[in-house]
C-alpha positions as CSV (number, residue, x, y, z in Angstrom):
1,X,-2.3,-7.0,24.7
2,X,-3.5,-10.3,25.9
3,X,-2.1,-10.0,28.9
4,X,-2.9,-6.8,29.8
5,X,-6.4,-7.7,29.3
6,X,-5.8,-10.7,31.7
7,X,-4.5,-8.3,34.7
8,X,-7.3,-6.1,34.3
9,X,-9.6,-8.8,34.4
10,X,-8.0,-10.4,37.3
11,X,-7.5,-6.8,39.0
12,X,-11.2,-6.3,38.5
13,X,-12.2,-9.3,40.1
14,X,-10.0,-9.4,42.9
15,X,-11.2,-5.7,44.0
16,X,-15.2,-6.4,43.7
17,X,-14.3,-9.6,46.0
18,X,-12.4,-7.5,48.3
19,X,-15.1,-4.9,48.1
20,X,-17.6,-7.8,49.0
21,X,-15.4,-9.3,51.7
22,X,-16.5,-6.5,54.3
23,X,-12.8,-6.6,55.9
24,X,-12.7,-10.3,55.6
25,X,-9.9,-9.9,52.8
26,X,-7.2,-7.6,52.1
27,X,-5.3,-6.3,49.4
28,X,-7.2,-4.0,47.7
29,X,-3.8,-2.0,46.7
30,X,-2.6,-4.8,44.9
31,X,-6.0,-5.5,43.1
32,X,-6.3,-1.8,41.7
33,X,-1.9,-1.4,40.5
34,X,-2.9,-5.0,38.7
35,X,-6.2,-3.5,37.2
36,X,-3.8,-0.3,36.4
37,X,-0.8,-1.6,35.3
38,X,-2.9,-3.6,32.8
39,X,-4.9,-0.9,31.1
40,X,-1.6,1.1,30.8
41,X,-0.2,-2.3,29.5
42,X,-3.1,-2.7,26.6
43,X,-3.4,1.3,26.0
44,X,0.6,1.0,25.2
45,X,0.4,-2.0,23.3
46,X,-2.6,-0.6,20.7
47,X,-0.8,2.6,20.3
48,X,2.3,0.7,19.2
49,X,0.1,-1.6,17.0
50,X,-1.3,1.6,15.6
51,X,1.9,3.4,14.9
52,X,2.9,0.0,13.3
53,X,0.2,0.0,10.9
54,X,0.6,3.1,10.1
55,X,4.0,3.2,9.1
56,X,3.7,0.3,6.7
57,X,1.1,1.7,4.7
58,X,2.9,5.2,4.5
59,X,6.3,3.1,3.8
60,X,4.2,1.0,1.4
61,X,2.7,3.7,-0.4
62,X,5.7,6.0,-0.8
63,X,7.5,2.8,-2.6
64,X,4.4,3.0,-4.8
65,X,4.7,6.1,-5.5
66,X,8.3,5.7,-6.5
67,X,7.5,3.1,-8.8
68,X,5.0,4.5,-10.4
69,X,7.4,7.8,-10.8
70,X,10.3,5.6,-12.2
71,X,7.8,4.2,-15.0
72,X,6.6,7.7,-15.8
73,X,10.0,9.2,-16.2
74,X,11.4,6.5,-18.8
75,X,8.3,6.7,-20.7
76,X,8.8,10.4,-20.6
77,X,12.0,9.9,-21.4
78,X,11.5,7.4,-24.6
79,X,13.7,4.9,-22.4
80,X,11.7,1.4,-23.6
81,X,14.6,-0.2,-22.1
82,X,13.9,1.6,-18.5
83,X,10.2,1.1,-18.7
84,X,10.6,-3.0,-19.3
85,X,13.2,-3.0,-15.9
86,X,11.0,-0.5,-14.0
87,X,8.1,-3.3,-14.7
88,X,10.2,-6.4,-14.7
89,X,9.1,-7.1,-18.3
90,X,11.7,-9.3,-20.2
91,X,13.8,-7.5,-22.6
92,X,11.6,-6.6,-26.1
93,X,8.9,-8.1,-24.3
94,X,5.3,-6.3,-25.2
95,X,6.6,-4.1,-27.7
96,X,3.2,-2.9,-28.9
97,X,2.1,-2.1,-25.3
98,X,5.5,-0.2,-24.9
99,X,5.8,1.8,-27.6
100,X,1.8,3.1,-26.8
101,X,2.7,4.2,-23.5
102,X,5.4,6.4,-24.7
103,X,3.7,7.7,-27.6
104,X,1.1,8.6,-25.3
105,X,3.6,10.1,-22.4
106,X,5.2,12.7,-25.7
107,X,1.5,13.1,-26.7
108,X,0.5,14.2,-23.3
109,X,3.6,16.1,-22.8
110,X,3.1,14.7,-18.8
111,X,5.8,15.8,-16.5
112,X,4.8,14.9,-13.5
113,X,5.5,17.2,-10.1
114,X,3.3,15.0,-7.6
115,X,2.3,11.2,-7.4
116,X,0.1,10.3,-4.6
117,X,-1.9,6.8,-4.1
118,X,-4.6,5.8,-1.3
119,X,-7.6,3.9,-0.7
120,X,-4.6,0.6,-0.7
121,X,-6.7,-2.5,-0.9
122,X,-6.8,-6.4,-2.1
123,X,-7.2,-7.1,-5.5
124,X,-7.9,-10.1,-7.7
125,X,-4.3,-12.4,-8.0
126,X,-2.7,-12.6,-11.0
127,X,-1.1,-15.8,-12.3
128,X,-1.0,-17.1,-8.8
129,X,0.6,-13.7,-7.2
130,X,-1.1,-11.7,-4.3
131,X,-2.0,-7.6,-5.8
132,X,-2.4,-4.7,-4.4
133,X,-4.4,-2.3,-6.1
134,X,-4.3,1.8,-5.3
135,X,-5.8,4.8,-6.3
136,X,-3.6,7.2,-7.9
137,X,-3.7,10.9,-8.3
138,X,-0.8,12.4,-10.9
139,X,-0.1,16.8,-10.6
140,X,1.5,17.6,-13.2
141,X,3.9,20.7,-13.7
142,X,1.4,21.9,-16.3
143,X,-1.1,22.1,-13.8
144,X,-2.9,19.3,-15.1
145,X,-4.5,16.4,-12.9
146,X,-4.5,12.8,-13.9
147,X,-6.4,10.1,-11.7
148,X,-7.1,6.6,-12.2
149,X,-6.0,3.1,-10.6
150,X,-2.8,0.9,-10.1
151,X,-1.9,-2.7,-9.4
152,X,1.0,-3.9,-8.1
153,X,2.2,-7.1,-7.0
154,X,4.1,-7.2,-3.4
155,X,7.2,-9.1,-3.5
156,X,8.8,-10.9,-0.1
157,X,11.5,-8.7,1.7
158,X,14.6,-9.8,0.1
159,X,16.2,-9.5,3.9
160,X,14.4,-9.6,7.2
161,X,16.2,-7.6,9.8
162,X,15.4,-6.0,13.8
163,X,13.7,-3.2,11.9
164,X,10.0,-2.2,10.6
165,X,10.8,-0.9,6.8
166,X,13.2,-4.4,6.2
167,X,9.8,-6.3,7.2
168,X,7.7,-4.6,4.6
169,X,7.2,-5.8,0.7
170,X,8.5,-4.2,-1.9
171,X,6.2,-3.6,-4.6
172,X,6.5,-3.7,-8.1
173,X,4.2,-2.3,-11.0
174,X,2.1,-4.4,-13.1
175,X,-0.1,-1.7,-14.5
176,X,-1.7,1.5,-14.0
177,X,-4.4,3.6,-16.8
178,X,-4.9,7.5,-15.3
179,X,-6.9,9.7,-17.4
180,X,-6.5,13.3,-17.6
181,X,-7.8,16.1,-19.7
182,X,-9.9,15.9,-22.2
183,X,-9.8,12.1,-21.6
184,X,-6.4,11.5,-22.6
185,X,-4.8,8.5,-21.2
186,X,-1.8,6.9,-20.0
187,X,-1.7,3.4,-19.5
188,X,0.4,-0.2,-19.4
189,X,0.5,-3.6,-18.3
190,X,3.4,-5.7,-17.4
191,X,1.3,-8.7,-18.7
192,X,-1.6,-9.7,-21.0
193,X,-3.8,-10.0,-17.8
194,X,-4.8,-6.1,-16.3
195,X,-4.5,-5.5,-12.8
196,X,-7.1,-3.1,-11.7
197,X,-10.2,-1.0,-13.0
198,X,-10.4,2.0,-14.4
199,X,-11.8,5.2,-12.7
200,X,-15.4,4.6,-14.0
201,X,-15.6,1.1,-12.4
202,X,-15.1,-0.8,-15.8
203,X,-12.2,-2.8,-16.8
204,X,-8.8,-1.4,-18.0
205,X,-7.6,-3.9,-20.3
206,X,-5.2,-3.3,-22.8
207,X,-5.3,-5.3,-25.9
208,X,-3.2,-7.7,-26.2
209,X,-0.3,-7.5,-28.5
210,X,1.9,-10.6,-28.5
């Protein structure tokens, strides 16, 4: 983009001194396929920028998604083992916390049928790591809707190769609380520290149990 910019600049300037030349100086052609070429040059370059940017975030949030989907599943499930690797909690680690969530998955009876996120944006750090926190939005197959908020930490491509999805982080869960009907919730940290607020702007903290 920058130097696209710098030809139309350039392209721009050369033509109004041409212009102001009466006949003294030629090469007004030249002047206007710089100024040209380097609008077409910058109008390309955003466009790619934009389609850029908006492929991360739609890669980023579908991986989201998926997490978030993996966690509900083995809590529906009764899986404590899957929900501890889906969250990168050490084996029997945060029992308590654990064994809530999935009472409160059967209590709920949530299958869910749709998992959507949005309104990504920069949360507080936790223990030193960069988070991500998301708004979530749960359809269940009972028709039910569950919203509320996520955090998740981004870890550093494991690989880095010539293409756009092996540049961007993958993210992994550290907590989410979504309330549903008749304020029943689902909710679960990775760590004694919550990442995220709850819908009604307050904290989400779980107690902790360790």
């Amino acid at each position: 983009p920058p130097l696209g910019l710098v030809a139309m600049m350039l392209g721009f300037i050369a033509h109004f001194r041409i212009s102001r030349s009466e006949g003294r100086m030629q090469g007004r052609a030249y002047a206007l396929w710089g100024l040209g070429i380097g609008a077409a040059t910058s109008f390309i370059w955003l466009s790619l920028w934009d389609m850029a940017g908006t492929r991360f975030l739609e890669t980023l949030g579908a991986r989201m998604e998926a997490e978030i989907r993996l966690v509900l599943d083995a809590g529906r499930e009764g899986d404590d083992g899957g929900v501890r690797s889906a969250m990168g909690i050490a084996p029997g680690g945060r029992p308590l916390v654990i064994e809530r969530f999935i009472g409160e998955m059967r209590e709920g009876g949530v299958d869910a049928w749709s998992i959507s996120v949005s309104n990504l944006r920069q949360g507080q750090s936790v223990q030193g790591m960069s988070v991500m926190e998301v708004d979530v939005r749960l359809d269940a197959t009972d028709q039910s809707i569950w919203t509320g908020t996520a955090g998740f930490v981004l870890q550093p491509p494991s690989s880095i190769r010539l293409d756009l999805d092996s540049m961007i982080s993958q993210p992994r869960l550290q907590s989410f609380k979504l309330i549903g009907p008749d304020g029943r919730s689902l909710r679960i940290t990775s760590s004694s520290t919550e990442v995220g607020s709850s819908p009604d702007g307050g904290s989400a903290s779980l107690d902790d149990d360790e």
